[in-house]
C-alpha positions as CSV (number, residue, x, y, z in Angstrom):
1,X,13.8,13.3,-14.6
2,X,11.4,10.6,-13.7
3,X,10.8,9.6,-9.9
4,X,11.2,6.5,-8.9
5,X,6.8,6.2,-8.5
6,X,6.7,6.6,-11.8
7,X,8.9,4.0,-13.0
8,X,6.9,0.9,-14.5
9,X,7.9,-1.5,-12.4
10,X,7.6,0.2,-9.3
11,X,3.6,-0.4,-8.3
12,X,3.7,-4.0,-9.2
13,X,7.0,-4.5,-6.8
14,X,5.3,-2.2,-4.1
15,X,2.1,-4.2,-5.1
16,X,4.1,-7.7,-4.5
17,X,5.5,-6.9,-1.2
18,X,1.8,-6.2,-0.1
19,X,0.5,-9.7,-1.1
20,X,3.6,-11.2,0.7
21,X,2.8,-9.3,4.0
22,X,-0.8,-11.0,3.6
23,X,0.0,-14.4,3.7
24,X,2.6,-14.7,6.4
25,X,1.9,-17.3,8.4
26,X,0.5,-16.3,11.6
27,X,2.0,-17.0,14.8
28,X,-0.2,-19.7,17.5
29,X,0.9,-20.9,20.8
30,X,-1.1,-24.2,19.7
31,X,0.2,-25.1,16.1
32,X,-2.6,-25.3,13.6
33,X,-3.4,-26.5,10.2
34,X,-2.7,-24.0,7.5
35,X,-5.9,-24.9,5.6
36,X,-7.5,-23.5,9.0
37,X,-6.0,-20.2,8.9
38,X,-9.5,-18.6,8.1
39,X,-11.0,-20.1,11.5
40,X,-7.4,-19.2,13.1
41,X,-7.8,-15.7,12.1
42,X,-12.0,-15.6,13.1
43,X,-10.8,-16.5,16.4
44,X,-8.0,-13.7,16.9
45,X,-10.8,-11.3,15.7
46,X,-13.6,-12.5,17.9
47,X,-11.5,-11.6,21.0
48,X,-9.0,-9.5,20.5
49,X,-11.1,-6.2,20.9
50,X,-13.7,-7.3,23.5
51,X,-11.1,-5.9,26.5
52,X,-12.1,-2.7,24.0
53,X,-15.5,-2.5,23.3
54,X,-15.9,-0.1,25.7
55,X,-13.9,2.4,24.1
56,X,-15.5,2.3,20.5
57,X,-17.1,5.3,21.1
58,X,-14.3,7.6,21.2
59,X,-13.5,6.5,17.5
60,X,-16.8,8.0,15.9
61,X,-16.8,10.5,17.8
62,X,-12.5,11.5,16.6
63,X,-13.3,10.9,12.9
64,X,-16.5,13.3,12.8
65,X,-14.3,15.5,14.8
66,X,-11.7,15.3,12.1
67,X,-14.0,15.7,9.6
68,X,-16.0,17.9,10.9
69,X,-12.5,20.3,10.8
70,X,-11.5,19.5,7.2
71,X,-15.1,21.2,6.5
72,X,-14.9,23.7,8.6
73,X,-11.0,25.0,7.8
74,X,-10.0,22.8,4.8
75,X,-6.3,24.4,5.0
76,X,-5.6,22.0,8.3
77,X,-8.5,19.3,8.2
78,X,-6.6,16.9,6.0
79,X,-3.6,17.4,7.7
80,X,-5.5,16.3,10.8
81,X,-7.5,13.5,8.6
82,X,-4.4,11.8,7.5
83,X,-2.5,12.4,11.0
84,X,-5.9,10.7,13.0
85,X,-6.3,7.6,10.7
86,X,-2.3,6.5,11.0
87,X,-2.7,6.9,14.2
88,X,-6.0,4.9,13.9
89,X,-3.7,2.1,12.0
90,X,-1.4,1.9,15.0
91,X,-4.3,1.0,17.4
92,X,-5.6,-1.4,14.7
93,X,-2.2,-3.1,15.3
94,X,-2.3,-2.7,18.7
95,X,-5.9,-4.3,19.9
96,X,-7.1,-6.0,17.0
97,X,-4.2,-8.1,15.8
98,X,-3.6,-10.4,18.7
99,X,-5.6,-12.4,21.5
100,X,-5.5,-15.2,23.7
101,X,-8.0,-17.7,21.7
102,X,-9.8,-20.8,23.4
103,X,-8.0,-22.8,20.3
104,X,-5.1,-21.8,19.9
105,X,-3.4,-20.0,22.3
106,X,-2.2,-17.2,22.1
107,X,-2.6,-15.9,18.3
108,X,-1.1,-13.0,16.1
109,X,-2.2,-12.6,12.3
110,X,1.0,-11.2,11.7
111,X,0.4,-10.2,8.6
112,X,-1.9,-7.5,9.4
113,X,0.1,-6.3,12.3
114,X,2.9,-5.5,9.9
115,X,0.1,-4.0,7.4
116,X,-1.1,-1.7,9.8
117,X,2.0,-0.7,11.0
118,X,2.5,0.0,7.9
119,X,0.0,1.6,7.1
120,X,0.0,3.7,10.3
121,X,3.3,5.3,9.8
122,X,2.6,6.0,5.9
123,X,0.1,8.4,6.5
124,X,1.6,9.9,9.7
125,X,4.2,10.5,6.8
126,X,1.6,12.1,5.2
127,X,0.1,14.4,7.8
128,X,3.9,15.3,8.4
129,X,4.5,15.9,4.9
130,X,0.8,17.7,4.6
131,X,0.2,16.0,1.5
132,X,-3.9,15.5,1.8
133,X,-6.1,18.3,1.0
134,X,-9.5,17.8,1.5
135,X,-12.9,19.8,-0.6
136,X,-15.6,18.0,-0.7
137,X,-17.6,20.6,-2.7
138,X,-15.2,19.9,-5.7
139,X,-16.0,16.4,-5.5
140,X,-17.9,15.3,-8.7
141,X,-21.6,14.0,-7.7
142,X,-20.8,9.8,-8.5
143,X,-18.5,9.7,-6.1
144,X,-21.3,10.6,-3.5
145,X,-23.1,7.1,-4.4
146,X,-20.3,5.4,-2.2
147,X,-21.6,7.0,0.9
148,X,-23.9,4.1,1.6
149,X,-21.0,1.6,2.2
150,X,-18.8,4.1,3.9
151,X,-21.9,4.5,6.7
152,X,-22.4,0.6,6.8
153,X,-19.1,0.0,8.3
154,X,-19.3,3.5,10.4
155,X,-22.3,1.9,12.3
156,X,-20.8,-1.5,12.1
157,X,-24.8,-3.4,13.2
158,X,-23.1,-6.9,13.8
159,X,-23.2,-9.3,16.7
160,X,-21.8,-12.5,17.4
161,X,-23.6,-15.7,18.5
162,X,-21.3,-18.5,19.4
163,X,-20.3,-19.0,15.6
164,X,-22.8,-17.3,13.9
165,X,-22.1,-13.7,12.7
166,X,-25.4,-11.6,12.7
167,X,-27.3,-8.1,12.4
168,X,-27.7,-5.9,14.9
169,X,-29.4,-2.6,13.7
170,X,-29.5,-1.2,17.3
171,X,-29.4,2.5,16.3
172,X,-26.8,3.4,19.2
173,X,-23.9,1.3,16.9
174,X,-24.2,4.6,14.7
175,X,-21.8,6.2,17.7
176,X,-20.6,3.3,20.1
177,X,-20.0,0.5,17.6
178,X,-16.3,-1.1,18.7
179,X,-16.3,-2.7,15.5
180,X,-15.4,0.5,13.3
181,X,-12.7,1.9,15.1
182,X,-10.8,-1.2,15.9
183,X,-11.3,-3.4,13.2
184,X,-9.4,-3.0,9.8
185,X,-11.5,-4.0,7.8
186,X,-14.6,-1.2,8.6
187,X,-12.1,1.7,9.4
188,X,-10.5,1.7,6.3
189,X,-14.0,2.0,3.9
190,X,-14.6,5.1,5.6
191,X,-10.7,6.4,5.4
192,X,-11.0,5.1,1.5
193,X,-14.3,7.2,1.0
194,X,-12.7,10.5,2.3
195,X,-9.7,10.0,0.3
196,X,-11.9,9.3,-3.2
197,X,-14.0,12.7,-2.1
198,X,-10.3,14.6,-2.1
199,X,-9.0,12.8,-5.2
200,X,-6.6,14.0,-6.7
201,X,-4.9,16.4,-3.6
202,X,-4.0,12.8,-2.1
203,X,-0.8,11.5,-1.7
204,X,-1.0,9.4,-4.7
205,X,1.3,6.6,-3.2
206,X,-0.1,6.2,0.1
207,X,-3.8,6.3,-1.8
208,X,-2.7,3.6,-4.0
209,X,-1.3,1.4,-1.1
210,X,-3.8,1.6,1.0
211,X,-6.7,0.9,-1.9
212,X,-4.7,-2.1,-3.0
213,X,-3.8,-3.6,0.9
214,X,-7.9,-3.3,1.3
215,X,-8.5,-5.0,-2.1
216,X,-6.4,-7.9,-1.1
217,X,-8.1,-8.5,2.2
218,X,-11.8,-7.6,0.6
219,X,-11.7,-10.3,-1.8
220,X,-10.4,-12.9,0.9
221,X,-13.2,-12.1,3.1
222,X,-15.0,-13.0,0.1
223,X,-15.0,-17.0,1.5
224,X,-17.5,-15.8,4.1
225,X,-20.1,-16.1,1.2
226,X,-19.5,-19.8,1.2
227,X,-20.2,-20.4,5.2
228,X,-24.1,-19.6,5.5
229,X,-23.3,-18.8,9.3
230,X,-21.1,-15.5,8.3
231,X,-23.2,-14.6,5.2
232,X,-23.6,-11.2,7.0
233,X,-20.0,-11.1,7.5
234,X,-19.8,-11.2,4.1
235,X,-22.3,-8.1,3.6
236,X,-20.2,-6.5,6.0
237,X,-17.2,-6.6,3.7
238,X,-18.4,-5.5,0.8
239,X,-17.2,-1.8,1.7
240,X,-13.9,-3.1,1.4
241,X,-14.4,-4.8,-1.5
242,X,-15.8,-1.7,-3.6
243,X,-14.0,1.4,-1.9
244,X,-10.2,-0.1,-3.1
245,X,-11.8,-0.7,-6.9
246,X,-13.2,2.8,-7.1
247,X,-9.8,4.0,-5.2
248,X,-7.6,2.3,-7.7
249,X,-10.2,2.8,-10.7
250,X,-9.4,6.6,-10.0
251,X,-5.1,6.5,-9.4
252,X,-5.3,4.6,-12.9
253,X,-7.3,6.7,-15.1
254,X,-5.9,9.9,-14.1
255,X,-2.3,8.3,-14.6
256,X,-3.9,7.5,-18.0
257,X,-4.9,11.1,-19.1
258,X,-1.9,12.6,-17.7
C-alpha cells in the first residue's frame, strides 16, 4: 500500500505551498512599494539581529558540540543534530525575521517567519521521531567537495557599511560570527551539508523540504549579482544555492533506482 509521500502529486503540492509561503507579502508599519520588497527585506535583515550579535558565539560553539557527538556516539548524535537545528529554526524566527527599520517601521518578512517555523517544528518532529542517523565514514568521497561552502557560511566574513555589503576575513568570525546562527540563509548550508554526508538515513521528507525551501530563497538572492554594492552578498549565498541542488540531486536519483 503506497503512502501518501509517495504518491505523484504529493512533492509538487508540498513543493507549491513552499513557493506560496515565499512570497507573502510582508507586513510594514510604513506601506511600501511591492517592487521594493528586496530593499524592504535588506532592511529587516540589517537590524533585526544586531540586539544579537553578541550571542553568535554560542551557535558555533552548539553545532560543533552537536557534531562533535554524532561522531563520537552516532546512535544519539543525529537525534541531537536534528533536535539542535529545529530548535535553531525557531530562533531564526524569533531574531531574524522582524525589526524596527529607519524606513519602514516596524517590518516582518512574514514569509520566512512561517518557513522557519516551519521548518523548526519538522525536524523537532524528526529528533522526536529519531529519524536521522548520522556516519560520516560511509559517506562517499564527492560529497566531501561541498565542505568549502558549508565553512563559508560557518565563518560568515561579512560586514556592513551603510549600504555596501563587504568581506571581513577576521579570523575570530570562524567562532563568534552572528551571521551563521541567526541568519537563515548561512545556517541552513551547513544543516544541508550534514544531512547530504548521512544520505540516505535522513528523513527523506523533511530533507527534501528543507533542500527545496533553500533553493527557492538561493536563487532570489541571486538579484544581489545585479547590485555591485552586495556582490559579496551574492558570494555569500552561493552555499544556498548549491547545498539544496546537490540535496535534491540526491532524494531524486535514489527515488530513481529504487
Amino acid at each position: 500500500m503506497k503512502t501518501i509521500t509517495s504518491r505523484k502529486w504529493f512533492y509538487p503540492v508540498v513543493y507549491f505551498v513552499l513557493i506560496i509561503i515565499v512570497f507573502l507579502p510582508l507586513h510594514t508599519a510604513v506601506p511600501y512599494d511591492p517592487r521594493n520588497t528586496q530593499a524592504v527585506i535588506l532592511e529587516i535583515l540589517q537590524h533585526a539581529t544586531a540586539p544579537y550579535a553578541a550571542w553568535g558565539w554560542i551557535f558555533h560553539v552548539l553545532t560543533l558540540a552537536v557534531v562533535g557527538l554524532a561522531l563520537w556516539k552516532p546512535e544519539v548524535g543525529g537525534r541531537a543534530v536534528a533536535a539542535y537545528f529545529g530548535l535553531n529554526y525557531l530562533v531564526v524566527a524569533a531574531t531574524q525575521t522582524r525589526a524596527e527599520t529607519p524606513t519602514y517601521g516596524y517590518a516582518v518578512h512574514t514569509g520566512a517567519l512561517v518557513a522557519d517555523v516551519l521548518l523548526g517544528l519538522l525536524w523537532l518532529w524528526v529528533a522526536w521521531k529519531d529519524r536521522l542517523h548520522l556516519s560520516f565514514k560511509d559517506a562517499p568521497r564527492w560529497r566531501w567537495l561541498l565542505l568549502p561552502f558549508a565553512l563559508l557560511v560557518f565563518w560568515s566574513p561579512i560586514a556592513f557599511e551603510g549600504t555596501r555589503v563587504v568581506p571581513n576575513f577576521n579570523p575570530l568570525l570562524l567562532l563568534t560570527s552572528p551571521d551563521y546562527g541567526l541568519a537563515y540563509c548561512f545556517l541552513t548550508p551547513v544543516f544541508l551539508f550534514l544531512l547530504i554526508l548521512a544520505w540516505p538515513q535522513v528523513d527523506k521528507f523533511a530533507f527534501r523540504v528543507t533542500a527545496f525551501n533553500g533553493l527557492l530563497y538561493g536563487l532570489f538572492n541571486l538579484a544581489h549579482w545585479a547590485v555591485p554594492e552586495r556582490m559579496w552578498l551574492g558570494v555569500m549565498h552561493l552555499p544556498l544555492l548549491v547545498m539544496p541542488i546537490a540535496a535534491l540531486w540526491l532524494a531524486r536519483s535514489s527515488r530513481k533506482n529504487t
